[in-house]
PyMOL CGO cylinders between C-alpha atoms (Angstrom):
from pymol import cmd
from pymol.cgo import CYLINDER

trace = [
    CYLINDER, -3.82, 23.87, -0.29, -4.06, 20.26, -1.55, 0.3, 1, 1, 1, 1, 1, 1,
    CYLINDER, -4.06, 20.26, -1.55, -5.22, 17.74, 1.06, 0.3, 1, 1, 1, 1, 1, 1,
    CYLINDER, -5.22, 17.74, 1.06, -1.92, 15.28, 2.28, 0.3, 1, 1, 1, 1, 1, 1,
    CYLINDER, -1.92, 15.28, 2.28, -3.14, 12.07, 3.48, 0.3, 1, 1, 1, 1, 1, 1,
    CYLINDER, -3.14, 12.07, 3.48, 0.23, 11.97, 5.04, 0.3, 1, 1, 1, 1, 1, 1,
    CYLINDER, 0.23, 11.97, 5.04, 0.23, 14.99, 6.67, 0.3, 1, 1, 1, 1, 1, 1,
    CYLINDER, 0.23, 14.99, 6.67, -3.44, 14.51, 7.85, 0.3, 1, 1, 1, 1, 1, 1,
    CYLINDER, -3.44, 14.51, 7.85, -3.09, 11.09, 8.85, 0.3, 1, 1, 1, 1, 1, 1,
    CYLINDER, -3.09, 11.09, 8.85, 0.07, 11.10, 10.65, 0.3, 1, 1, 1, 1, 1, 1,
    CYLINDER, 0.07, 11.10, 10.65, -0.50, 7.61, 12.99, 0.3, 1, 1, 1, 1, 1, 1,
    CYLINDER, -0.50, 7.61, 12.99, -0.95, 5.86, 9.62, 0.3, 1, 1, 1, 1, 1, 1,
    CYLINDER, -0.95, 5.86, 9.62, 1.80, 7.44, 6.91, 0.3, 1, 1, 1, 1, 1, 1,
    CYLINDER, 1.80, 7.44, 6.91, 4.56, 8.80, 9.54, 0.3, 1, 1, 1, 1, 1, 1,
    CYLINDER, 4.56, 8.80, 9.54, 4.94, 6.29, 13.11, 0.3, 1, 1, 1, 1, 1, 1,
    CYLINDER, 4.94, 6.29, 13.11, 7.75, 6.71, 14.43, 0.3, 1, 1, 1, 1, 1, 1,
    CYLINDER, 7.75, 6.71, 14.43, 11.34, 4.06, 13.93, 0.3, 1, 1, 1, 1, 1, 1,
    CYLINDER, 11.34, 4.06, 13.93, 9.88, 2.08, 17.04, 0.3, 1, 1, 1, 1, 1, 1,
    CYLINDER, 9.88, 2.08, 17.04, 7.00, -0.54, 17.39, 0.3, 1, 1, 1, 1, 1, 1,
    CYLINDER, 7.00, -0.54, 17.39, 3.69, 0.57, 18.24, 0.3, 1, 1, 1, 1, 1, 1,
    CYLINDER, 3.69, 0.57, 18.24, 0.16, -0.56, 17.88, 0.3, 1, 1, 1, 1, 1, 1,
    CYLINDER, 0.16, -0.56, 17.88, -2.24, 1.10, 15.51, 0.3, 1, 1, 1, 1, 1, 1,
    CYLINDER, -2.24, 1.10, 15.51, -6.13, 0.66, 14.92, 0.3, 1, 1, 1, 1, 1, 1,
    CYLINDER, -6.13, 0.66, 14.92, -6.63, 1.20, 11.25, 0.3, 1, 1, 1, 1, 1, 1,
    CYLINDER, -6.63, 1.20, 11.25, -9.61, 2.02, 9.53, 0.3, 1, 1, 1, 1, 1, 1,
    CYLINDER, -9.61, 2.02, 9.53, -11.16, 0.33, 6.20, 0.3, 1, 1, 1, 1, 1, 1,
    CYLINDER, -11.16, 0.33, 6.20, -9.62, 2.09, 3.51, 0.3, 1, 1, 1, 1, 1, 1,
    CYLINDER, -9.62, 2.09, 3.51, -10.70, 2.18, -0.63, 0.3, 1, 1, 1, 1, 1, 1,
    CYLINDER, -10.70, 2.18, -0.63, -7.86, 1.39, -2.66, 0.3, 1, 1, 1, 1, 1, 1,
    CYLINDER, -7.86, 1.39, -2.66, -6.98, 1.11, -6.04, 0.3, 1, 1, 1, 1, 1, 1,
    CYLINDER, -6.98, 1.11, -6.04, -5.57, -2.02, -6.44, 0.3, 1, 1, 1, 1, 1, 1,
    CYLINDER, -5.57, -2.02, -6.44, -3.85, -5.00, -9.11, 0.3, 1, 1, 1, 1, 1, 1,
    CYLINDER, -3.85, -5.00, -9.11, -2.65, -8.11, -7.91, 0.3, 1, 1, 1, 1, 1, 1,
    CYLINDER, -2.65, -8.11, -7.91, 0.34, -9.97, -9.25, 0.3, 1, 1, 1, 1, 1, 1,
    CYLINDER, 0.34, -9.97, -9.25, 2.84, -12.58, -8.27, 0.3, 1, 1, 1, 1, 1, 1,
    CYLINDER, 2.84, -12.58, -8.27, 6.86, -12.72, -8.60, 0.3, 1, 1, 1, 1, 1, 1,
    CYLINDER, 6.86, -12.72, -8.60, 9.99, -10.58, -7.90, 0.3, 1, 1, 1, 1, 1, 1,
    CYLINDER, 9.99, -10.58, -7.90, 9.30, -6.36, -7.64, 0.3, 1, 1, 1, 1, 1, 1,
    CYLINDER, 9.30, -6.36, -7.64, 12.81, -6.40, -8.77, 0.3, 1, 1, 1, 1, 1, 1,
    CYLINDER, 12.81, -6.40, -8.77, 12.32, -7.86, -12.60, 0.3, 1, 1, 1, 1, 1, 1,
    CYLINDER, 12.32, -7.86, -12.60, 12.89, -5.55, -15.35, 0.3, 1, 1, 1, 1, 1, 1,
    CYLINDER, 12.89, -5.55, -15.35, 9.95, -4.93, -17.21, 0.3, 1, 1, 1, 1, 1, 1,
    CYLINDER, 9.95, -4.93, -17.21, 7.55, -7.68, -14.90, 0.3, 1, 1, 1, 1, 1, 1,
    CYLINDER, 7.55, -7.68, -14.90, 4.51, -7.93, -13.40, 0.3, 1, 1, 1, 1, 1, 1,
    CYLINDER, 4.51, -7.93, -13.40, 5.21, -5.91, -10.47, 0.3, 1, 1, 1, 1, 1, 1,
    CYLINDER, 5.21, -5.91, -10.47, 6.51, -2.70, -12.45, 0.3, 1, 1, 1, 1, 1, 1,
    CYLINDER, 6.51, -2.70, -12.45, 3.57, -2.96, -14.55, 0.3, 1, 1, 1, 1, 1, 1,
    CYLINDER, 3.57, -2.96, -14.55, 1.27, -2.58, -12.09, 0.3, 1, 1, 1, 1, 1, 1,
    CYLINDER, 1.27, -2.58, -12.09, 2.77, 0.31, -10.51, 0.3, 1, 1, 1, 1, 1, 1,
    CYLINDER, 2.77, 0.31, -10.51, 2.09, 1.87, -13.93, 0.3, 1, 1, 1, 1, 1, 1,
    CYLINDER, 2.09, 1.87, -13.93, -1.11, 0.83, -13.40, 0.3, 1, 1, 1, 1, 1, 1,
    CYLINDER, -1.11, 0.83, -13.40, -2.02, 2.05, -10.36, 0.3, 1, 1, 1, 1, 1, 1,
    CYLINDER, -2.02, 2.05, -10.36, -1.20, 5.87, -11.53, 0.3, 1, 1, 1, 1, 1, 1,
    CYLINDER, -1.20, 5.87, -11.53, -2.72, 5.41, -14.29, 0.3, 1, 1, 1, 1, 1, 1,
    CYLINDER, -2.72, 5.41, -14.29, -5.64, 5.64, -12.80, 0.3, 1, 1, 1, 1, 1, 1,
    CYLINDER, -5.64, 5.64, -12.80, -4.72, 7.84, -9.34, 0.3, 1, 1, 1, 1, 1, 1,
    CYLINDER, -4.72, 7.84, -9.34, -3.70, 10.38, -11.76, 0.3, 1, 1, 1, 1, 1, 1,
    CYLINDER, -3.70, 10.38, -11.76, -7.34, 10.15, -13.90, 0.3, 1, 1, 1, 1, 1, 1,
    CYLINDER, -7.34, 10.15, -13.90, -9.11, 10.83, -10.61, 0.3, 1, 1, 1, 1, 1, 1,
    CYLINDER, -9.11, 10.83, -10.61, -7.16, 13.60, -9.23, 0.3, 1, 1, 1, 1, 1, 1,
    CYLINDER, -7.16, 13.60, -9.23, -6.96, 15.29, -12.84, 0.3, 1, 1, 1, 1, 1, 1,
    CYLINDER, -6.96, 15.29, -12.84, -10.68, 14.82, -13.27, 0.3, 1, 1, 1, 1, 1, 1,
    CYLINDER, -10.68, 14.82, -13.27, -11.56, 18.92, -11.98, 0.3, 1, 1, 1, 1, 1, 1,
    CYLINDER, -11.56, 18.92, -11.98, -9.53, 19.70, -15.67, 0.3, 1, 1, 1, 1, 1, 1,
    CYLINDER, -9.53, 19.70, -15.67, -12.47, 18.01, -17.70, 0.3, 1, 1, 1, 1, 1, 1,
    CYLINDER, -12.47, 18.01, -17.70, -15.56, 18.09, -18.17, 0.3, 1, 1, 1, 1, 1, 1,
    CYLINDER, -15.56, 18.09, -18.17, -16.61, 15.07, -15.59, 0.3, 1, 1, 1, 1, 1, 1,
    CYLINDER, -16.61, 15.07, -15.59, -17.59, 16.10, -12.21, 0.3, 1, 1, 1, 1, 1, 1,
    CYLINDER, -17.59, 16.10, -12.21, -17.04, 14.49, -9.18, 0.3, 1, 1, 1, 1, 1, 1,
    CYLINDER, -17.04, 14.49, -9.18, -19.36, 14.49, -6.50, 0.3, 1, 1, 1, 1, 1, 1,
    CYLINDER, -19.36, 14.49, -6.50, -17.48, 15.77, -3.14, 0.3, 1, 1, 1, 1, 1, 1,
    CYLINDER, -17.48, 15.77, -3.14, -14.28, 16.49, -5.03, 0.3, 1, 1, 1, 1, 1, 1,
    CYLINDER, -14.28, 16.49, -5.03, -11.15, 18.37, -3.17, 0.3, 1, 1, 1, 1, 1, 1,
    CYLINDER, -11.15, 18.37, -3.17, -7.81, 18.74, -4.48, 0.3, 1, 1, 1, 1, 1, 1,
    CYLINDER, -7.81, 18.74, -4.48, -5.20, 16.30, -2.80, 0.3, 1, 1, 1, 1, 1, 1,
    CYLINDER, -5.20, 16.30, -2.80, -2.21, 14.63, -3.03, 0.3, 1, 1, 1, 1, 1, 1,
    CYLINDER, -2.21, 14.63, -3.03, -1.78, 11.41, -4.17, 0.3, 1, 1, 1, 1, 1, 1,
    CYLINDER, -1.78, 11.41, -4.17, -1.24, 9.37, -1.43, 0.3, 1, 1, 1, 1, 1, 1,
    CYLINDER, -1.24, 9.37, -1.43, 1.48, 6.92, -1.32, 0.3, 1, 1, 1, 1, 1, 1,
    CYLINDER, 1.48, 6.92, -1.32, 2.33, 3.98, -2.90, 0.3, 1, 1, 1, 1, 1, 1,
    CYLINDER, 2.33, 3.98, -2.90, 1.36, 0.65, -0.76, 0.3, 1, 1, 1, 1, 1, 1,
    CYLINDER, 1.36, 0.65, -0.76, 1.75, -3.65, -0.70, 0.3, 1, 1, 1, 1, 1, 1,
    CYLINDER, 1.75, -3.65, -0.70, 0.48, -6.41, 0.32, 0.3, 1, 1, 1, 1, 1, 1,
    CYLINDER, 0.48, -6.41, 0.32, 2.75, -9.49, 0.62, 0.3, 1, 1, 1, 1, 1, 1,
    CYLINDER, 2.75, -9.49, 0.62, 2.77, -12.85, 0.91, 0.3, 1, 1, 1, 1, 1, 1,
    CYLINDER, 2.77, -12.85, 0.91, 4.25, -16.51, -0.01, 0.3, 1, 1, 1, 1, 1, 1,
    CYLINDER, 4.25, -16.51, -0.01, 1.71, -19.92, 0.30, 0.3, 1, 1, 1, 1, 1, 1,
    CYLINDER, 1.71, -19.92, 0.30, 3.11, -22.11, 3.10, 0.3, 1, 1, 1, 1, 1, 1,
    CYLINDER, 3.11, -22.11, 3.10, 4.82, -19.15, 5.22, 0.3, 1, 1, 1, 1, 1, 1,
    CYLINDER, 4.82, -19.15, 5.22, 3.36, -17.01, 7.68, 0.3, 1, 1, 1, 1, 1, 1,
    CYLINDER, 3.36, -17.01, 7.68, 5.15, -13.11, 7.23, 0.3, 1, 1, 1, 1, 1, 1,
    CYLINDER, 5.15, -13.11, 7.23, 7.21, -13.11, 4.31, 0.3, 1, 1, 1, 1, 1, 1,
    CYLINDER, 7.21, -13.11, 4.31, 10.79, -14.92, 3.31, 0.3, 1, 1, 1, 1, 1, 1,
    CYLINDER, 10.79, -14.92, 3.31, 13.28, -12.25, 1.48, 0.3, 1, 1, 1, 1, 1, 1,
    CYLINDER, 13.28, -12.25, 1.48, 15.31, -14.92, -0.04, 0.3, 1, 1, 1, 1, 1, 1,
    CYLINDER, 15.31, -14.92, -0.04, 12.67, -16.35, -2.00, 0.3, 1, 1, 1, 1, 1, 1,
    CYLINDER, 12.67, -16.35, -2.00, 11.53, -12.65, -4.13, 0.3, 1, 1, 1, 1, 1, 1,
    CYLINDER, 11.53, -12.65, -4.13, 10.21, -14.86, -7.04, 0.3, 1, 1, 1, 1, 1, 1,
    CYLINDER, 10.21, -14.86, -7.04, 7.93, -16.88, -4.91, 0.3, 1, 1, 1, 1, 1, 1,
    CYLINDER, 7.93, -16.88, -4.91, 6.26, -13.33, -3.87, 0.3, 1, 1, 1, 1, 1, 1,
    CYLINDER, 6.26, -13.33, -3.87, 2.19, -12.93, -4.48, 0.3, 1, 1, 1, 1, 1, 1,
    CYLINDER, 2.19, -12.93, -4.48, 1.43, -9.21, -3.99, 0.3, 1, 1, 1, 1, 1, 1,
    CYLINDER, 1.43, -9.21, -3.99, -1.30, -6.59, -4.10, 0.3, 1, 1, 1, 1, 1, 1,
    CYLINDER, -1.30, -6.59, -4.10, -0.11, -3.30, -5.26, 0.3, 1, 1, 1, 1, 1, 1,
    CYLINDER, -0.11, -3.30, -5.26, -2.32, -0.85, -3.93, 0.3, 1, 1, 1, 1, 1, 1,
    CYLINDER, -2.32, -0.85, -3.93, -2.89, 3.19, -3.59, 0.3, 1, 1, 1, 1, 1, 1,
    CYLINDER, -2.89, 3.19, -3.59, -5.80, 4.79, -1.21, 0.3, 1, 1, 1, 1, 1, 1,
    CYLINDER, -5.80, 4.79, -1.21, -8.57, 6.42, -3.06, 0.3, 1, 1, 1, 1, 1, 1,
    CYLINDER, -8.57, 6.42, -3.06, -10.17, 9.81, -1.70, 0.3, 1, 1, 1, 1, 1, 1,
    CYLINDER, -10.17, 9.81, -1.70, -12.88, 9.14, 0.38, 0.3, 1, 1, 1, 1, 1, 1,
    CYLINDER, -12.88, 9.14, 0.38, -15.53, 10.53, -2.05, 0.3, 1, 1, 1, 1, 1, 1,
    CYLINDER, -15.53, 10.53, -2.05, -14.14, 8.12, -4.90, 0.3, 1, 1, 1, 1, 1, 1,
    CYLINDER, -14.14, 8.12, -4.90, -17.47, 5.92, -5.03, 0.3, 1, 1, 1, 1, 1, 1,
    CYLINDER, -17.47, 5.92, -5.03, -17.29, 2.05, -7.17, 0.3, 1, 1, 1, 1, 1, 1,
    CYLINDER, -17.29, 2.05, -7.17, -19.26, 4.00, -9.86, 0.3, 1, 1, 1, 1, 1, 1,
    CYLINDER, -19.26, 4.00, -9.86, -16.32, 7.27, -10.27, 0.3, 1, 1, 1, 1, 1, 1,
    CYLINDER, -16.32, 7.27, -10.27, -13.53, 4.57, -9.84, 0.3, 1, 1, 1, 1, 1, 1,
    CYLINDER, -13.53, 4.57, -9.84, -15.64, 2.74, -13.08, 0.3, 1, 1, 1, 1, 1, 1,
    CYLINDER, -15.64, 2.74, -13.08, -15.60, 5.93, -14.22, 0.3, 1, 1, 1, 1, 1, 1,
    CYLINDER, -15.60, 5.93, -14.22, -11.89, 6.35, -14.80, 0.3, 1, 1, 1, 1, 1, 1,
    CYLINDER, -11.89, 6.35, -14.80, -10.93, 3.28, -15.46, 0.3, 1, 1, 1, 1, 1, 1,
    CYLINDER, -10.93, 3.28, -15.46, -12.95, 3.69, -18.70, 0.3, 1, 1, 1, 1, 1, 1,
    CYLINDER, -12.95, 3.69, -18.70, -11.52, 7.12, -19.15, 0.3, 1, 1, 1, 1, 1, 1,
    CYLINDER, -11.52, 7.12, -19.15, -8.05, 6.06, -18.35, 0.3, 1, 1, 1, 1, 1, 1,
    CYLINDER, -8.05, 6.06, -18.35, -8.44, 3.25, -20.63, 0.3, 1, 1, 1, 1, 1, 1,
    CYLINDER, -8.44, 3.25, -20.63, -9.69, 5.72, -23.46, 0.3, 1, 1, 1, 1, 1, 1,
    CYLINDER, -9.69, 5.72, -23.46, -7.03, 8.29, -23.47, 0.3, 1, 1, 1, 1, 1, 1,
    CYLINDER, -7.03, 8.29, -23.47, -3.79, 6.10, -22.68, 0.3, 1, 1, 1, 1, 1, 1,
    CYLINDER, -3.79, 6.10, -22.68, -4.67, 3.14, -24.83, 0.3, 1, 1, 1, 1, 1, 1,
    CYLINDER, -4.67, 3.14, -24.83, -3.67, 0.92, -22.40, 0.3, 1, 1, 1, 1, 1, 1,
    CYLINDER, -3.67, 0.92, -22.40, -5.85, -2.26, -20.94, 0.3, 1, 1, 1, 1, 1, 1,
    CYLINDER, -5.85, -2.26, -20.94, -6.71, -1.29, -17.05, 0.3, 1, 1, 1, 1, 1, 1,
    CYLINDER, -6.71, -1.29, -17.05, -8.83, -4.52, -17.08, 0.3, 1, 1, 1, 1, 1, 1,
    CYLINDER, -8.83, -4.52, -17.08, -6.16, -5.61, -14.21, 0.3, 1, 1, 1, 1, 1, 1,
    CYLINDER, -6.16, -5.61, -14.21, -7.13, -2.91, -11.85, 0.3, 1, 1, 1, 1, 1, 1,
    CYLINDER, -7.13, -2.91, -11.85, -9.60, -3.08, -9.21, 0.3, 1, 1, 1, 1, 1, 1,
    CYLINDER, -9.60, -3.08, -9.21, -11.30, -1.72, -6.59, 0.3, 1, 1, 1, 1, 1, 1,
    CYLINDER, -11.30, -1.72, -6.59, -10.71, -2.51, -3.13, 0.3, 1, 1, 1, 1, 1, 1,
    CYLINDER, -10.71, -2.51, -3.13, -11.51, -2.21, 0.55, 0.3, 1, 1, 1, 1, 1, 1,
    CYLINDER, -11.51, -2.21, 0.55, -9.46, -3.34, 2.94, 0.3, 1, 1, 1, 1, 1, 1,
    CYLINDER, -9.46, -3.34, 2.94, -10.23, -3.04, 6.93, 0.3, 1, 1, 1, 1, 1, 1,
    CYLINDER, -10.23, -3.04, 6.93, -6.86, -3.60, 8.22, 0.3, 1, 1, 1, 1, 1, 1,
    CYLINDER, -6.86, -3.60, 8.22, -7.89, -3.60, 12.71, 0.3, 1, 1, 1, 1, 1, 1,
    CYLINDER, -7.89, -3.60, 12.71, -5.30, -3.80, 15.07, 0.3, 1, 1, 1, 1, 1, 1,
    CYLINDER, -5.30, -3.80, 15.07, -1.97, -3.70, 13.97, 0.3, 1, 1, 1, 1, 1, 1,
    CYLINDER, -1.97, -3.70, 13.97, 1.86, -3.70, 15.13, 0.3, 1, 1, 1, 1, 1, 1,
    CYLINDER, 1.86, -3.70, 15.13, 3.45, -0.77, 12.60, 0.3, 1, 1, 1, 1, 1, 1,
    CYLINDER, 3.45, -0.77, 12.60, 7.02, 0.96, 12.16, 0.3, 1, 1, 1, 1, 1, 1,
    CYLINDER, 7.02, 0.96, 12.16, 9.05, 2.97, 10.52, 0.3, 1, 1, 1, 1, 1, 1,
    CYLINDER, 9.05, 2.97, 10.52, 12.22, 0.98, 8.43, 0.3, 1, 1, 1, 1, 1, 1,
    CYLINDER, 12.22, 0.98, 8.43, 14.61, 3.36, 7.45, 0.3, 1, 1, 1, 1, 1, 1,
    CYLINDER, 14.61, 3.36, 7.45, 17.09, 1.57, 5.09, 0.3, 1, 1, 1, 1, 1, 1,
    CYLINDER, 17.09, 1.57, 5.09, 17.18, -0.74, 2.31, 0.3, 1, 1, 1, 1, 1, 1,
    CYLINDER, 17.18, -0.74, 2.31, 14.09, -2.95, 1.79, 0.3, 1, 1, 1, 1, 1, 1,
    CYLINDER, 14.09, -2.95, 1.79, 16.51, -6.53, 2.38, 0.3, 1, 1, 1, 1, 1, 1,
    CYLINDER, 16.51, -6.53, 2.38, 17.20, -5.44, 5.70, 0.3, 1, 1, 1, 1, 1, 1,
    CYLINDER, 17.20, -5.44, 5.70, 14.02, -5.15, 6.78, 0.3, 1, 1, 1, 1, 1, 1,
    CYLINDER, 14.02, -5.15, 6.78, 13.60, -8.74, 8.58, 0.3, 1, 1, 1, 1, 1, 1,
    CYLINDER, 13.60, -8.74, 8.58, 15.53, -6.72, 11.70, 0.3, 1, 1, 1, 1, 1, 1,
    CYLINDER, 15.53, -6.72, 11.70, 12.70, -4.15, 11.97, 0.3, 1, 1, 1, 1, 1, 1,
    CYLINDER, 12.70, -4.15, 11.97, 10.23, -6.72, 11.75, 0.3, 1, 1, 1, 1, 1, 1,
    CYLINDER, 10.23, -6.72, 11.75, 11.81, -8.67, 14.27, 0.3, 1, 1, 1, 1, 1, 1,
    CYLINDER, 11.81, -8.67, 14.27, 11.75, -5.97, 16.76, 0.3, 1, 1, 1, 1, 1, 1,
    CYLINDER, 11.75, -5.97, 16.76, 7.89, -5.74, 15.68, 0.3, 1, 1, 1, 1, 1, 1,
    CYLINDER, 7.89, -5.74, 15.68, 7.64, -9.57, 16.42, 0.3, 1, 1, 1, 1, 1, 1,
    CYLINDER, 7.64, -9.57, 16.42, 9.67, -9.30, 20.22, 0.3, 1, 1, 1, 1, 1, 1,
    CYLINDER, 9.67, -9.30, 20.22, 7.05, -5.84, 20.71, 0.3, 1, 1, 1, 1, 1, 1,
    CYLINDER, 7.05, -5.84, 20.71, 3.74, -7.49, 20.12, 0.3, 1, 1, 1, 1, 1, 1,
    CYLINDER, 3.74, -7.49, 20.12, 4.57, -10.45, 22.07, 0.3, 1, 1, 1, 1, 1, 1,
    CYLINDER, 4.57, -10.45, 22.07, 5.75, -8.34, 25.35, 0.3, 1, 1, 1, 1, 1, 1,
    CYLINDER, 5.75, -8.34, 25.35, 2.58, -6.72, 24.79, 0.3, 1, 1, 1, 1, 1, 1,
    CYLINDER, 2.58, -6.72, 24.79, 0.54, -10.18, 24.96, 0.3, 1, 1, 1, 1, 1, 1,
    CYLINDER, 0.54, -10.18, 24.96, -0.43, -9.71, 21.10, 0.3, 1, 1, 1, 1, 1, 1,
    CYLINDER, -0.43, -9.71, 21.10, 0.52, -12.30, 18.25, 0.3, 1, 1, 1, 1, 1, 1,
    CYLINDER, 0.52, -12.30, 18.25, 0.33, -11.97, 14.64, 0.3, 1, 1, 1, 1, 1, 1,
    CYLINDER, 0.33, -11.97, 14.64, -2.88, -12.40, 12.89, 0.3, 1, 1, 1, 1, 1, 1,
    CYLINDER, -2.88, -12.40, 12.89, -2.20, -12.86, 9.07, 0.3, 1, 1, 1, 1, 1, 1,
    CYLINDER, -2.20, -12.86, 9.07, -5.55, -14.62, 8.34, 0.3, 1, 1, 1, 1, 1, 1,
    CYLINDER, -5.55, -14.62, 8.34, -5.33, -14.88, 4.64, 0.3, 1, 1, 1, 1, 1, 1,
    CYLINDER, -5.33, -14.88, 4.64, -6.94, -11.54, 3.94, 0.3, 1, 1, 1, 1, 1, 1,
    CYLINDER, -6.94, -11.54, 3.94, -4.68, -9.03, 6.26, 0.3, 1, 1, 1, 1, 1, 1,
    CYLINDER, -4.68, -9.03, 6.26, -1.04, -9.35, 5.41, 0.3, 1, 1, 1, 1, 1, 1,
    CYLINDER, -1.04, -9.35, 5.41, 2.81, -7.95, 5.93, 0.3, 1, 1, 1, 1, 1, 1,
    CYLINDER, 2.81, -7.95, 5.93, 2.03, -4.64, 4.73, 0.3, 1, 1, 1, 1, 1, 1,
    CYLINDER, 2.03, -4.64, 4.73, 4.61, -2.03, 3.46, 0.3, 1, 1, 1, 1, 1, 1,
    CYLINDER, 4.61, -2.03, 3.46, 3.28, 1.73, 2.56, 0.3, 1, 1, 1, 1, 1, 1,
    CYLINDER, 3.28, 1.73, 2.56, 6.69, 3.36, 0.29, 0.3, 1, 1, 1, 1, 1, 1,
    CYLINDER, 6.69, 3.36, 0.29, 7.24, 7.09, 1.16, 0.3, 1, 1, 1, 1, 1, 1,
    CYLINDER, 7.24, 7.09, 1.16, 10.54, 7.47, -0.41, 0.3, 1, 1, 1, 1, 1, 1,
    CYLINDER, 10.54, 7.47, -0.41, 10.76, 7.59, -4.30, 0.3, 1, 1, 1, 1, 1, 1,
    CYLINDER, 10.76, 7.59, -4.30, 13.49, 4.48, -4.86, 0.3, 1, 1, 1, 1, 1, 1,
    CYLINDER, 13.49, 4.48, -4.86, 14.51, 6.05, -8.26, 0.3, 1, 1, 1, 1, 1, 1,
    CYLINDER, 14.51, 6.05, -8.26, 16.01, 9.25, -6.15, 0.3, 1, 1, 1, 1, 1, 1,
    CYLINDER, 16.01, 9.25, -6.15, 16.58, 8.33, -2.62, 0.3, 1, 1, 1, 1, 1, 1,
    CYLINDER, 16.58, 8.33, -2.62, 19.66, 6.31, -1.77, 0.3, 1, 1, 1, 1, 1, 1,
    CYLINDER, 19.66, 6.31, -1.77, 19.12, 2.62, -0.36, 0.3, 1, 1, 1, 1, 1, 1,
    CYLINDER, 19.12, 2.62, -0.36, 20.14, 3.82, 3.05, 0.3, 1, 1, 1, 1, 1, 1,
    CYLINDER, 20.14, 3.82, 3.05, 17.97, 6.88, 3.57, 0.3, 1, 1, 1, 1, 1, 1,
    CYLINDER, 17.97, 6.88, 3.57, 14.55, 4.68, 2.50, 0.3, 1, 1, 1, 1, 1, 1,
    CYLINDER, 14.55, 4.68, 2.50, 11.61, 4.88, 4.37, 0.3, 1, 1, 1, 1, 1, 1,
    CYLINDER, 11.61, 4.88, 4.37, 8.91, 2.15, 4.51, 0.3, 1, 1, 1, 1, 1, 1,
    CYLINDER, 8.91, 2.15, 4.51, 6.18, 2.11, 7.06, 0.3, 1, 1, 1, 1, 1, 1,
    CYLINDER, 6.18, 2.11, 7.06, 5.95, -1.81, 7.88, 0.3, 1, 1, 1, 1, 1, 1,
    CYLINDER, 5.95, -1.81, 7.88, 2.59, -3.32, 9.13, 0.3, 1, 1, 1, 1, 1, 1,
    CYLINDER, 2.59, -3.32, 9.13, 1.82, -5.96, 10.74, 0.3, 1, 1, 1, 1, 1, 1,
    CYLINDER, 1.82, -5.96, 10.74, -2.33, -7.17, 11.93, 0.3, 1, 1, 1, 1, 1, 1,
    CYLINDER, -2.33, -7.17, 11.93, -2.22, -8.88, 15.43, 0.3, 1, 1, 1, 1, 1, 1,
    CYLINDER, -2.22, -8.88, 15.43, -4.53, -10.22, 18.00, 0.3, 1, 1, 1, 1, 1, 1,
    CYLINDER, -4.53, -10.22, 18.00, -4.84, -10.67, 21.58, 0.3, 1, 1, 1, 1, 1, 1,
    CYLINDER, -4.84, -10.67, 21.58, -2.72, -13.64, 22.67, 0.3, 1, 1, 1, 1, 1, 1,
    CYLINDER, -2.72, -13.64, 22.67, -4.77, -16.54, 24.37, 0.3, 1, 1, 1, 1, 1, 1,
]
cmd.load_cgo(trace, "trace")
């Protein structure tokens, strides 16, 4: 049976609807980093999505060619991921989508080494014609964070994070969004099938001990 990263990693991929604190791990990623709104047809954002599986997809087909990987074992992709932020404002402000800077991001298998992940960008490059110069790849070592489940449309997420906000600070904790960690948002619900309502996003937050 294929390896779930969801199913394994169940503190990370499936918290619960109420805030709780988290100690994540450093993580590889496959990543591309754009800026402006998710929502525009045939932008940035979309494009990097494309991206993204481009090259997940490479790696995970890789035991149907003739390259071998080193530690291989079959797994499911693991979900799609963000990074968000806008200059000037700590957290993120819905109403302003366009002013968005993002870094689209999917976890790599733990035996997916800077020299495999070279490795398929060439190969993805190679059989879909298509310039993966964009993508990169990237580890990020999240700490201590403040995470929940949003169930719902992504525009009414600033009430989840609220709650998030009133949780850390009963707990003595503040947010930490330092320039590298950032309002993180893992997508477990394909938006092309589920209805707006029924959405789930985890939503993560990095804090630090109040002073």
């Amino acid at each position: 049976m294929a390896f779930d990263y969801k199913k394994e990693y169940k503190e990370f991929y499936l918290p619960k609807n109420k805030p709780a604190l988290v100690t994540v791990p450093a993580m590889h990623f496959i990543a591309v980093r754009g800026k402006g709104d998710p929502n525009e047809e045939g932008g940035d954002y979309k494009q990097s999505i494309s991206l993204l599986y481009g090259i997940a997809f490479t790696i995970k087909m890789s035991k149907m060619g003739d390259h071998r990987i080193e530690g291989y074992f079959d797994y499911v992709v693991p979900p799609l991921e963000g990074l968000w932020w806008q200059e000037g404002i700590v957290g993120v402000d819905y109403a302003r989508k366009e002013d968005f800077q993002w870094i689209s991001m999917i976890r790599l298998p733990e035996f997916v080494t800077k020299e495999e992940f070279t490795w398929a960008v060439t190969e993805a490059s190679k059989k879909k014609n298509t310039d993966f110069s964009k993508v990169e790849f990237l580890t990020y070592d999240e700490g201590l964070c403040v995470q929940c489940m949003h169930i719902g449309p992504y525009d009414d997420e600033p009430a989840t994070i609220e709650a998030m906000d009133t949780f850390a600070l009963e707990q003595e904790f503040s947010l930490d969004m330092d320039g590298i960690r950032r309002h993180h948002e893992i997508y477990l619900s394909d938006v092309r099938k589920c209805k707006p309502q029924n959405l789930k996003t985890v939503i993560r937050h990095p804090v630090r001990k109040a002073e």
